[in-house]
C-alpha positions in Angstrom: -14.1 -53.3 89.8 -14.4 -57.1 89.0 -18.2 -56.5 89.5 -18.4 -53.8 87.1 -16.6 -55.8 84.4 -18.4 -59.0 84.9 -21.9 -57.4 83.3 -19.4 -56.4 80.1 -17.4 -59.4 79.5 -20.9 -61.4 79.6 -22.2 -59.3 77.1 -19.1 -59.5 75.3 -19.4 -63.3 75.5 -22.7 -63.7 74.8 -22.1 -61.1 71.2 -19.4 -63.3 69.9 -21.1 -66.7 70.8 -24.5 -65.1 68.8 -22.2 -64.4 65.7 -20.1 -67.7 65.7 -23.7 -69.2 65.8 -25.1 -67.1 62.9 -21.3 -67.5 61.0 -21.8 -71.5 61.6 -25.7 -71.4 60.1 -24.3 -69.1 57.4 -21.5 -71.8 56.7 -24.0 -74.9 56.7 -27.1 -72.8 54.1 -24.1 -72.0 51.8 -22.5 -75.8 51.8 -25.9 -77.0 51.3 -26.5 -75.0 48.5 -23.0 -76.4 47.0 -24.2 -80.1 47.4 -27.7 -79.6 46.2 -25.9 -77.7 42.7 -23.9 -81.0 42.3 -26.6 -83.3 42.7 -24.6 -85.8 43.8 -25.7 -89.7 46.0 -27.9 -88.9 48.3 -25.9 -91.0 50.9 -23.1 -88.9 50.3 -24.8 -85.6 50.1 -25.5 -86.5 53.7 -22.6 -87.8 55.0 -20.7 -84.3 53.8 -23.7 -82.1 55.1 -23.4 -83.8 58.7 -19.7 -83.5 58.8 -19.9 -79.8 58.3 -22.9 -79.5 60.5 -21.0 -81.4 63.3 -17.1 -80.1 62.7 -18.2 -77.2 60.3 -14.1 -76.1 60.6 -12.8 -79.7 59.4 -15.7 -80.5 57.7 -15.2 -77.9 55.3 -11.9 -77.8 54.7 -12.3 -82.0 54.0 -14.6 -81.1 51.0 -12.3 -78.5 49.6 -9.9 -81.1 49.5 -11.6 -84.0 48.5 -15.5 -83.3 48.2 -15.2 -82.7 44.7 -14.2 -84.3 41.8 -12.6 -81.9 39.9 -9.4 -82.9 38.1 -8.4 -78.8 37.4 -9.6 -76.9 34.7 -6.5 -76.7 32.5 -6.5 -80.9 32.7 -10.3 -81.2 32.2 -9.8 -78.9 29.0 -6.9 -80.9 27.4 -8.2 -84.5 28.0 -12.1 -82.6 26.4 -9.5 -82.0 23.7 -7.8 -84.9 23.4 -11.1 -87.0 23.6 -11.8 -85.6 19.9 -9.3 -87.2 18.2 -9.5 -90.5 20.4 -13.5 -90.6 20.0 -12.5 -90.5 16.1 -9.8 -93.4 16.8 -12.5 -95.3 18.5 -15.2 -95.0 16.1 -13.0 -96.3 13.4 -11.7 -99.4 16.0 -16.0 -100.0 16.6 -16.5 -100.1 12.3 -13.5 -102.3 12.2 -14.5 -105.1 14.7 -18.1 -104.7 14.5 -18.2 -108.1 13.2 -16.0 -109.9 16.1 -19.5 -109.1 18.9 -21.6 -111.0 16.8 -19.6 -113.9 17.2 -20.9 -113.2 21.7 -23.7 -115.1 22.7 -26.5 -112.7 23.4 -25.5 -112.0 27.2 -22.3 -111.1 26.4 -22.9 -109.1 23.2 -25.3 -106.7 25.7 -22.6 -106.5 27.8 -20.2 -105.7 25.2 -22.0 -102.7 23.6 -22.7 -101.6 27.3 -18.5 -101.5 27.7 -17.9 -99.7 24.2 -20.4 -96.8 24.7 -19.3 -93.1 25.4 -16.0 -93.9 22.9 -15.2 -96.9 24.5 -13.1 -100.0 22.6 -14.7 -102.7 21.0 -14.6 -106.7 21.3 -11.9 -108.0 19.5 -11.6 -111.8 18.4 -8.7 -113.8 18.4 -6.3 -113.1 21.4 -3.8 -115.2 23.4 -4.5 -114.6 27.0 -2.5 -116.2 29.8 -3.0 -115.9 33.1 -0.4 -115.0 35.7 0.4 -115.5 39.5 3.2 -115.6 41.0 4.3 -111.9 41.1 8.2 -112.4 41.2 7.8 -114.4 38.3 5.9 -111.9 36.8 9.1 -109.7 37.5 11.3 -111.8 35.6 8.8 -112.0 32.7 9.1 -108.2 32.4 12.4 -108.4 32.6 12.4 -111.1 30.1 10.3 -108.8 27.6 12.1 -106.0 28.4 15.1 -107.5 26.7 13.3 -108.9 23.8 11.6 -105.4 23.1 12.9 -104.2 19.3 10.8 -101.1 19.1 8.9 -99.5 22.0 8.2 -99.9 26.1 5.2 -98.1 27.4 4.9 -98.7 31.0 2.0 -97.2 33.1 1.6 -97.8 37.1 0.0 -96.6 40.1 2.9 -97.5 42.2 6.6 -98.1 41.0 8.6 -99.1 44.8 11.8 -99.1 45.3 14.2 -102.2 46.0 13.9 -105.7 45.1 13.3 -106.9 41.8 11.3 -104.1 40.6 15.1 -102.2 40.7 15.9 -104.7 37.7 13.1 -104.0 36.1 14.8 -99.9 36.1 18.2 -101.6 35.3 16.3 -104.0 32.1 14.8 -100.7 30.7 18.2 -98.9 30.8 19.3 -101.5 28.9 16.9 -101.6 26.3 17.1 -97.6 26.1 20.6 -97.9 25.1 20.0 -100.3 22.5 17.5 -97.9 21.0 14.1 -99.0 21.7 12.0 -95.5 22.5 10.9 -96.3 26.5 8.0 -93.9 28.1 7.1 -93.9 32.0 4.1 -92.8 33.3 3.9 -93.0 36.4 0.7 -91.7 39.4 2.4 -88.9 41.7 1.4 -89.7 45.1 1.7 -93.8 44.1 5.4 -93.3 43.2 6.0 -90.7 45.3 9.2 -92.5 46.7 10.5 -93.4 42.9 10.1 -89.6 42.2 12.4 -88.7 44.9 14.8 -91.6 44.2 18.1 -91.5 41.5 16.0 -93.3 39.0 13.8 -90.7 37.0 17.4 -89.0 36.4 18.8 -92.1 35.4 16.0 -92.9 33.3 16.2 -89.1 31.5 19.8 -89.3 31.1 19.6 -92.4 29.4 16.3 -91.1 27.2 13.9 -92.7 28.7 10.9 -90.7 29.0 8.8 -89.9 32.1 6.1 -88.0 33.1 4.6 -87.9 36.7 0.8 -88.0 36.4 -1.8 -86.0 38.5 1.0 -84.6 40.0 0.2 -83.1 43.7 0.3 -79.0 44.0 0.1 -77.0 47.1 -2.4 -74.3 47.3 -3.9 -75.5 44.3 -6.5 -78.0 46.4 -9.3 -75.6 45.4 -8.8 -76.2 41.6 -7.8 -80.1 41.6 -8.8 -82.9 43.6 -5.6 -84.4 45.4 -6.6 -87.7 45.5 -7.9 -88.3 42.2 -5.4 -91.2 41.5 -4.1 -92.8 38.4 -4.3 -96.4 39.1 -4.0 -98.5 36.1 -1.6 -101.0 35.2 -0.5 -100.9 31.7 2.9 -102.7 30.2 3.0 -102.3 26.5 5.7 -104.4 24.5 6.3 -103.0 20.8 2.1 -102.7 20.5 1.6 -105.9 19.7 2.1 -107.4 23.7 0.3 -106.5 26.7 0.3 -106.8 30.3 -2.2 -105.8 32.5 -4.4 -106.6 35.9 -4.2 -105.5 39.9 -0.4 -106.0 40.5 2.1 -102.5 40.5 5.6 -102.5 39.8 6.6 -103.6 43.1 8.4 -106.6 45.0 5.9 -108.4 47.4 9.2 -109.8 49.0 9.7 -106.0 50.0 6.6 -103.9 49.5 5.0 -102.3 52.4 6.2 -105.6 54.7 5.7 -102.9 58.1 1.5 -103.1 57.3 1.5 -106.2 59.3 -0.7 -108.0 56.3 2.3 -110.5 54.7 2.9 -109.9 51.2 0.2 -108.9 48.7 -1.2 -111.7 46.2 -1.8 -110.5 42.8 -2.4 -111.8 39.2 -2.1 -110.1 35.9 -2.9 -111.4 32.7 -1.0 -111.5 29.1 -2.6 -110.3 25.8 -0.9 -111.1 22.6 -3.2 -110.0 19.6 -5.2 -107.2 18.0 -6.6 -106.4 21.7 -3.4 -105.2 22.9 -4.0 -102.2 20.8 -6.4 -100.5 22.9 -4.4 -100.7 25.9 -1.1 -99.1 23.7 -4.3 -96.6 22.7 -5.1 -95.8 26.5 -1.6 -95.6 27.6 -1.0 -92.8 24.2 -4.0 -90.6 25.6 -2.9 -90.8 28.9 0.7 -90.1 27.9 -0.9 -87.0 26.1 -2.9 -86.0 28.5 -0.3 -86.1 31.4 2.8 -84.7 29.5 2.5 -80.9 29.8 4.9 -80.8 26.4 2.2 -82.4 24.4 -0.7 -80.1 23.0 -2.3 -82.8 20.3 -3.1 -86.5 20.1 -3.5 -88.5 17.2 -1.2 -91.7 18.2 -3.0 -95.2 16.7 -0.7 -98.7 16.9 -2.6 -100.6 14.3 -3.9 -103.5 15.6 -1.7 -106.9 15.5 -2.8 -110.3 13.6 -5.3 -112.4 15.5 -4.3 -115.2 16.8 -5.8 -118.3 15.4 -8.3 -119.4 17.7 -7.9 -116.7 19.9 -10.1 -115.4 22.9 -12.5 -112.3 22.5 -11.9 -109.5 24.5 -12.3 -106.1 25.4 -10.4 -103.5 26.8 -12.6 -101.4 29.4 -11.2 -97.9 31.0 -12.8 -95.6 33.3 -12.3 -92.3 35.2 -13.4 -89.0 35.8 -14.0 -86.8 33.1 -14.9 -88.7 31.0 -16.5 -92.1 30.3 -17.5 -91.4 34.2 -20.4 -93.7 35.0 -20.1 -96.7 32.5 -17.7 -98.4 35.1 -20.5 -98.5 37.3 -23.0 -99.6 35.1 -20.9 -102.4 33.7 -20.4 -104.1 36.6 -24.2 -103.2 37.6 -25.1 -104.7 34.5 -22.8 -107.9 34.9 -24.2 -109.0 38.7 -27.8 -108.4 37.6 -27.3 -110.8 34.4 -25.7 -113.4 36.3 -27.8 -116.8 36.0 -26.0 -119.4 38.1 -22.7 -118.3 39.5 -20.8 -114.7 40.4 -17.6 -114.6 42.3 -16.0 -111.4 43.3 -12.1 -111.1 44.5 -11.4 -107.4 45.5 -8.6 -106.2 48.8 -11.4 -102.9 49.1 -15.1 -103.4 49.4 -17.6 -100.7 49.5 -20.3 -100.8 47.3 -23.3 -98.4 47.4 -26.8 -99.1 48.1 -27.6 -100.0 44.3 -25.0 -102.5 43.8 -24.9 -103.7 47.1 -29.2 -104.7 46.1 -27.9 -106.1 42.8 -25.5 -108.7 44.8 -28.7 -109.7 47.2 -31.3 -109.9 45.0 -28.7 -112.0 42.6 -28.4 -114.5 45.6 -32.2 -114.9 46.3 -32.6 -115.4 43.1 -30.8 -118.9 43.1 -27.5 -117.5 41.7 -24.4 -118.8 44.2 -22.9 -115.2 45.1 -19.6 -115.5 46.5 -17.3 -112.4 48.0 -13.6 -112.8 48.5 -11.6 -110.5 50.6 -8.1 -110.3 52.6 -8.9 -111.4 56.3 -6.4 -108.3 57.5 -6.1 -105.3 55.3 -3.8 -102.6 54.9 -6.6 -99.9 55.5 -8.4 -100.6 59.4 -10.9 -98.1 58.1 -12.1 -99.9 55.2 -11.8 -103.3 56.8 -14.0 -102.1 59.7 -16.2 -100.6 56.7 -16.6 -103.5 54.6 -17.6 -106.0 57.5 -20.6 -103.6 58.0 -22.3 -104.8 55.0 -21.7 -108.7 55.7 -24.9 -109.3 58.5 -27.1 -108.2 55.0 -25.2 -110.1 52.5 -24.9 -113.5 54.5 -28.9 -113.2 54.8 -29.8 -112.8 51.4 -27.8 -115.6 50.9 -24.0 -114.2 49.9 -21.2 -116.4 50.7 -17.9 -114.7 52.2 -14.7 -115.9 52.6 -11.7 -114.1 54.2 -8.4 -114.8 52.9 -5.7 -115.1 55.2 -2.8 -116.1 52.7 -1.5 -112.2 53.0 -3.3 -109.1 51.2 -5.1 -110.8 48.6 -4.8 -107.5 45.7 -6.6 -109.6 42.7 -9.4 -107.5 41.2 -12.1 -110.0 39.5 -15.6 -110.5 38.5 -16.3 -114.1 37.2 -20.0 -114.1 35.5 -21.5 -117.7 35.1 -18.0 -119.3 34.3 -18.1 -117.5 30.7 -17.3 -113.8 31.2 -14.6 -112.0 32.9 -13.7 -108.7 34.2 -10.0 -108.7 35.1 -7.4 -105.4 36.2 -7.1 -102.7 38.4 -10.8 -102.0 39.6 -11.9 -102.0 43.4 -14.9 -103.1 44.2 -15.3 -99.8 45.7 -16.7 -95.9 45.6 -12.7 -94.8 45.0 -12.6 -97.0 41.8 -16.0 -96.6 40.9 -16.1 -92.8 40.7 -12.8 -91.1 41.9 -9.8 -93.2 40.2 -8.9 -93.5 36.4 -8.6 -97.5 35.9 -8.6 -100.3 33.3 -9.6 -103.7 33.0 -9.7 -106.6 30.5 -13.1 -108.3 30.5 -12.9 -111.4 28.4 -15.9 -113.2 26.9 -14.1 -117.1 26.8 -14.6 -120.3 28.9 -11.2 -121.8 28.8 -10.0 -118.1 30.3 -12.5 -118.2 32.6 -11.4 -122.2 33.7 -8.3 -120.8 34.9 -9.5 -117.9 36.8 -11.8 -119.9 38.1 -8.6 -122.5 39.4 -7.0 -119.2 40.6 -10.1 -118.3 42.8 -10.0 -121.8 43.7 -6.4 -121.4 45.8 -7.5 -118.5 47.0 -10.5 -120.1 48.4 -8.6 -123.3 49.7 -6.2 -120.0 51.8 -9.7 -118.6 53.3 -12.5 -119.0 56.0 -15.9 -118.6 55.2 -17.9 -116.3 57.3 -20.3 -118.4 59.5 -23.7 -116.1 59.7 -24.4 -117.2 63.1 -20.9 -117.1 64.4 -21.0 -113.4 62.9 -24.1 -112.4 64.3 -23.0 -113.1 68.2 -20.1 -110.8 67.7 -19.2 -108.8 70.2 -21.8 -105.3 70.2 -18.9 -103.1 70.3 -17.4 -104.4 66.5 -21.3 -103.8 65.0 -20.8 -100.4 66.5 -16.9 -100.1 64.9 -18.2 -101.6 61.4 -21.5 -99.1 61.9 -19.4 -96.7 62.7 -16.8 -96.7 59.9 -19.8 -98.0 57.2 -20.8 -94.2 57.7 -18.0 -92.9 56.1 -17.9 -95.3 53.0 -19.7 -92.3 50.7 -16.7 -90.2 51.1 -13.7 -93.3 51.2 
């Protein structure tokens, strides 16, 4: 009997095995077609197309989840909506202050006009800018603000933790609420996952605060809306006239993720008092708008405050998909390749592509003193191991790169020749770049750009430069790990 079956199961087999082949071809032609319709970075075209071809299963149920960028159609219309109104708004702010770039020398007025196109803000003269460090001081400064507020709180974070001093911050607003000043939240999903589940949103409601969970995360709708399409900005808006802003959530270091084995996180933000501070109270009103399901127009405009006499020029610079999409990119491409003596980057994620990855190498042979600061242990072993793939071709063109080792250094900056800044929540990474809705505050003044400069100092003095030839008798096993793991930058 078993010899009579044997012939039958083996054809049986071999039927099966010849249509999971032709189902897996099937599966690969029809995902190719999908990638070549998007023409999207040739490095990541690949990177998806061998996925599938290797783990067609998990490959493809990867991209439905994340090989997009879709944001849902329902969101994609209202924001296309709202962007009518706001590119109005815009247009008006770029009439205003067209006067304020022609007080830029000529790199920075390029650079400006670069920033302010597809209905992006323009430069505005005379703002006081300080810069900020210490992050539980920062805490007790927006507490301190908090309590001075007369009119309105507009608060806007990626992640909102729970515990510490960022509980007073919750306790401050209450506060304020029940003096009467009008208090909005908003607040990424997955970033404040833990405050969402927490007592506080009902506190916050009961009290009338408002708050509205952004990009908020829905099973089974994957398909429609990218789930890790993340708002990351940092916005704190005090009666539209006071602003803070830069790479640190609403969270206490003392407390805030202390089980990643990376000590606390370093992070800076800067204060803007002056007409500037209007664009960010703009930004946090569309995204308000856009996020809160209950709101169908937008046409919110805080005039801008009095300039300070003898303030700093600035510019208020967001970015995300949907719109305004690639000028993020092009900025910063724009700021490494117009660099003339000195560029210093301070980023906790580094993953460039192939274009700006050339634009920092070409910028060091060219005689301009490149220098690269990143966290020596990082919260993410993936990008860490990523990141250190690209260091053997930086170090020989001529990049320097030192690893901070004073905990998870979180500061987000660009310092061009000592006389332009970009300062906020931007990664210098392919998340930031093309996937996450950010701001940033780039300011066109020396004496700003001093202090930064000081601040990249002490991070400096806290980190080890990478020695090229030390790097380059590595073990061969860690080139294969950062190899490895530098394949999977596209999609990180």
């Amino acid at each position: 009997m078993n010899s009579l079956l044997a012939p039958l199961l083996e054809s049986m087999t071999s039927f099966h095995l010849h249509w999971l082949f032709l189902a897996h071809i099937t599966f690969v032609i029809l995902f190719i077609g999908v990638i070549i319709s998007v023409r999207r970075p040739v490095g990541v075209a690949f990177a998806w197309i061998f996925i599938v071809v290797v783990f067609p299963l998990i490959g493809i149920s990867l991209y439905i989840l994340i090989g997009e960028r879709p944001v849902g159609r329902s969101l994609r219309q209202k924001i296309t909506r709202m962007n009518v109104p706001y590119a109005k708004i815009t247009e008006l702010l770029r009439q205003e202050y067209a006067a304020d770039r022609e007080k830029l020398p000529a790199e920075g007025r390029a650079l400006s006009i670069l920033a302010e196109a597809s209905n992006g803000t323009p430069v505005m003269a005379g703002n006081k800018i300080e810069l900020h460090t210490d992050s539980l001081k920062i805490l007790q400064l927006f507490v301190d603000e908090i309590n001075r507020a007369k009119v309105s709180l507009h608060l806007e974070f990626y992640i909102w933790a729970l515990g510490g001093d960022a509980d007073r911050v919750c306790e401050a607003l209450i506060a304020a609420a029940k003096r009467g000043v009008a208090c909005r939240v908003l607040l990424d999903s997955l970033g404040s996952k833990d405050w969402f589940k927490s007592s506080w949103p009902k506190r916050f409601r009961e009290i009338g605060i408002q708050v509205t969970e952004a990009l908020p995360i829905q099973v089974g709708r994957f398909q429609f809306r990218r789930a890790d399409l993340r708002l990351h900005r940092k916005i704190f808006v005090v009666d539209g006239s006071v602003v803070w802003s830069g790479s640190m959530n609403m969270v206490d270091p003392r407390t805030f993720k202390q089980g990643a084995g990376v000590g606390e996180w370093v992070d800076a933000m800067v204060r803007v008092e002056g007409p500037v501070a209007s664009q960010f109270e703009l930004t946090f009103a569309f995204d308000w708008s856009v996020d809160n399901p209950d709101i169908t127009s937008f046409d919110d405009r805080m005039p801008p405050a009095s300039p300070v006499e003898g303030g700093a020029i600035a510019q208020e610079f967001s970015s995300g998909p949907v719109y305004r999409d690639d000028i993020l990119y092009q900025v910063l491409l724009s700021a490494i390749i117009d660099a003339r003596q000195e560029l210093t980057i301070t980023t906790p994620y580094f993953g460039p592509d192939d274009g700006l990855l050339q634009a920092l190498m070409a910028a060091a042979r060219r005689g301009v003193k490149v220098t690269l600061i990143v966290p020596k242990l990082n919260d993410s072993k993936l990008v860490a191991w990523s990141s250190r793939s690209y260091y053997e071709d930086l170090m020989n063109a001529g990049v320097h790169i030192a690893e901070f080792h004073g905990g998870l250094l979180h500061t987000k900056s660009l310092l061009i020749d000592k006389r332009i800044a970009i300062f906020g929540s931007v990664n210098f990474d392919q998340r930031s770049l093309r996937l996450n809705f950010e701001i940033s505050l780039i300011i066109y003044n020396e004496d700003f750009c001093a202090k930064l400069e000081g601040l990249i100092g002490t991070y400096l003095a806290q980190s080890e430069y990478v020695d090229s030839q030390t790097w380059a008798k590595r073990p061969r096993w860690q080139k294969y790990l950062c190899n490895a793991a530098h394949l999977t930058s596209p999609l990180l």
